[in-house]
C-alpha positions in Angstrom: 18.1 10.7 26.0 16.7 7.4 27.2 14.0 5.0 25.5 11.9 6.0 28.0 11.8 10.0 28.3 12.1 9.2 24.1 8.7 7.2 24.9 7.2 10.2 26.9 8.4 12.9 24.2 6.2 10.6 21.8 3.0 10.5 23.5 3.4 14.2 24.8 3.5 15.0 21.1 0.6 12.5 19.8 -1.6 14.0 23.0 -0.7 17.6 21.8 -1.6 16.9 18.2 -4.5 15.1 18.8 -5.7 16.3 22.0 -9.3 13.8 22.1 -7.1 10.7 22.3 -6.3 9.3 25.5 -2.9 8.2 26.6 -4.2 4.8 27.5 -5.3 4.9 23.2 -2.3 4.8 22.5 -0.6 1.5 22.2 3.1 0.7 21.5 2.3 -2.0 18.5 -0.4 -0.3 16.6 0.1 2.3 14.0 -0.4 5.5 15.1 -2.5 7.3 11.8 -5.0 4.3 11.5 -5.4 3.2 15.4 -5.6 7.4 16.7 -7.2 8.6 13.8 -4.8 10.9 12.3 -4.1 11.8 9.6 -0.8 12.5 7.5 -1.1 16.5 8.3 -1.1 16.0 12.1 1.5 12.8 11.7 3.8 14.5 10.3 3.5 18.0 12.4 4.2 15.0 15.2 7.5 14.2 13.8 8.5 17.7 13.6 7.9 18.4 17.0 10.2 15.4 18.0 12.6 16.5 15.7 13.1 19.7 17.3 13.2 18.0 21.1 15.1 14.9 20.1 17.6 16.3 17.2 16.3 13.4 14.8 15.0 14.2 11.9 12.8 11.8 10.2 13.2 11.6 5.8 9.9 10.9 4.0 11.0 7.6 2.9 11.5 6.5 6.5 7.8 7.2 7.0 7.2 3.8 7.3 9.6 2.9 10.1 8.2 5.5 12.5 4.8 4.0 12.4 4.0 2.6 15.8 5.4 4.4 19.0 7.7 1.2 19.6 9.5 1.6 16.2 9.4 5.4 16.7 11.3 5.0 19.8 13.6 2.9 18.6 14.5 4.8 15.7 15.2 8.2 17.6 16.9 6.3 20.0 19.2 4.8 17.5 19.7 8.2 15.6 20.6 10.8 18.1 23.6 12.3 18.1 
Protein backbone atom coordinates (compact mmCIF):
# COMPACT_ATOMS: atom_id res chain seq x y z
CA UNK A 1 0.00 0.00 0.00
CA UNK A 2 1.19 3.50 -0.96
CA UNK A 3 1.62 6.70 1.29
CA UNK A 4 -1.13 8.01 -0.42
CA UNK A 5 -4.07 5.34 -0.34
CA UNK A 6 -2.29 4.95 3.50
CA UNK A 7 -3.22 8.82 3.63
CA UNK A 8 -6.91 8.21 2.31
CA UNK A 9 -7.36 5.05 4.71
CA UNK A 10 -6.55 7.77 7.53
CA UNK A 11 -8.96 10.40 6.86
CA UNK A 12 -11.71 7.82 5.73
CA UNK A 13 -11.25 6.56 9.31
CA UNK A 14 -10.94 10.11 11.23
CA UNK A 15 -14.26 11.18 8.95
CA UNK A 16 -16.01 7.79 10.09
CA UNK A 17 -15.17 8.39 13.73
CA UNK A 18 -15.89 11.71 13.84
CA UNK A 19 -18.33 12.31 11.29
CA UNK A 20 -18.88 16.55 12.08
CA UNK A 21 -15.27 17.21 11.02
CA UNK A 22 -14.59 18.15 7.62
CA UNK A 23 -11.84 16.60 5.52
CA UNK A 24 -10.53 20.08 4.77
CA UNK A 25 -10.15 20.12 9.17
CA UNK A 26 -7.99 17.89 8.94
CA UNK A 27 -4.41 18.89 8.49
CA UNK A 28 -1.26 16.77 8.08
CA UNK A 29 0.92 18.70 10.93
CA UNK A 30 -1.62 19.09 13.65
CA UNK A 31 -2.49 16.50 16.23
CA UNK A 32 -5.36 14.88 15.53
CA UNK A 33 -7.18 14.50 19.35
CA UNK A 34 -6.53 18.35 20.18
CA UNK A 35 -6.97 19.96 16.55
CA UNK A 36 -10.47 17.51 15.70
CA UNK A 37 -11.65 17.28 19.01
CA UNK A 38 -11.40 13.72 19.88
CA UNK A 39 -10.94 12.18 22.25
CA UNK A 40 -8.76 8.97 23.33
CA UNK A 41 -12.03 6.67 23.00
CA UNK A 42 -12.62 7.61 19.34
CA UNK A 43 -8.57 7.91 18.67
CA UNK A 44 -7.96 4.85 19.45
CA UNK A 45 -11.23 3.00 17.83
CA UNK A 46 -9.28 5.06 14.71
CA UNK A 47 -6.23 3.07 14.99
CA UNK A 48 -8.09 -0.07 15.15
CA UNK A 49 -9.83 0.40 12.11
CA UNK A 50 -6.38 1.01 10.32
CA UNK A 51 -5.07 -1.79 11.91
CA UNK A 52 -7.52 -4.09 10.48
CA UNK A 53 -7.17 -2.32 6.67
CA UNK A 54 -3.45 -1.76 6.85
CA UNK A 55 -2.16 -4.96 8.91
CA UNK A 56 -0.23 -2.46 11.38
CA UNK A 57 -0.96 -2.54 14.64
CA UNK A 58 -0.16 0.36 16.71
CA UNK A 59 1.33 -0.58 20.74
CA UNK A 60 0.19 2.02 23.39
CA UNK A 61 3.51 3.28 23.94
CA UNK A 62 3.77 4.30 20.25
CA UNK A 63 0.76 6.49 20.86
CA UNK A 64 2.75 9.32 20.57
CA UNK A 65 4.19 8.68 17.10
CA UNK A 66 0.84 8.34 15.45
CA UNK A 67 -0.28 11.75 16.48
CA UNK A 68 -0.64 13.86 13.30
CA UNK A 69 -1.86 12.13 10.01
CA UNK A 70 1.83 12.81 8.51
CA UNK A 71 3.50 10.71 11.21
CA UNK A 72 0.65 8.24 11.08
CA UNK A 73 1.31 7.76 7.52
CA UNK A 74 4.64 7.32 7.87
CA UNK A 75 4.53 4.88 10.51
CA UNK A 76 2.15 2.37 8.70
CA UNK A 77 3.98 2.92 5.80
CA UNK A 78 7.11 1.89 7.42
CA UNK A 79 5.54 -1.15 9.26
CA UNK A 80 3.54 -3.13 6.78
CA UNK A 81 4.39 -6.24 6.07
Amino acid sequence: MTKEEIKKRVIEQILEVAPDVQESEISDNENIQRSLEIDSFDFLKILVALSEKVGVEVPESDYSKVSTVEKMVEYLANRQK
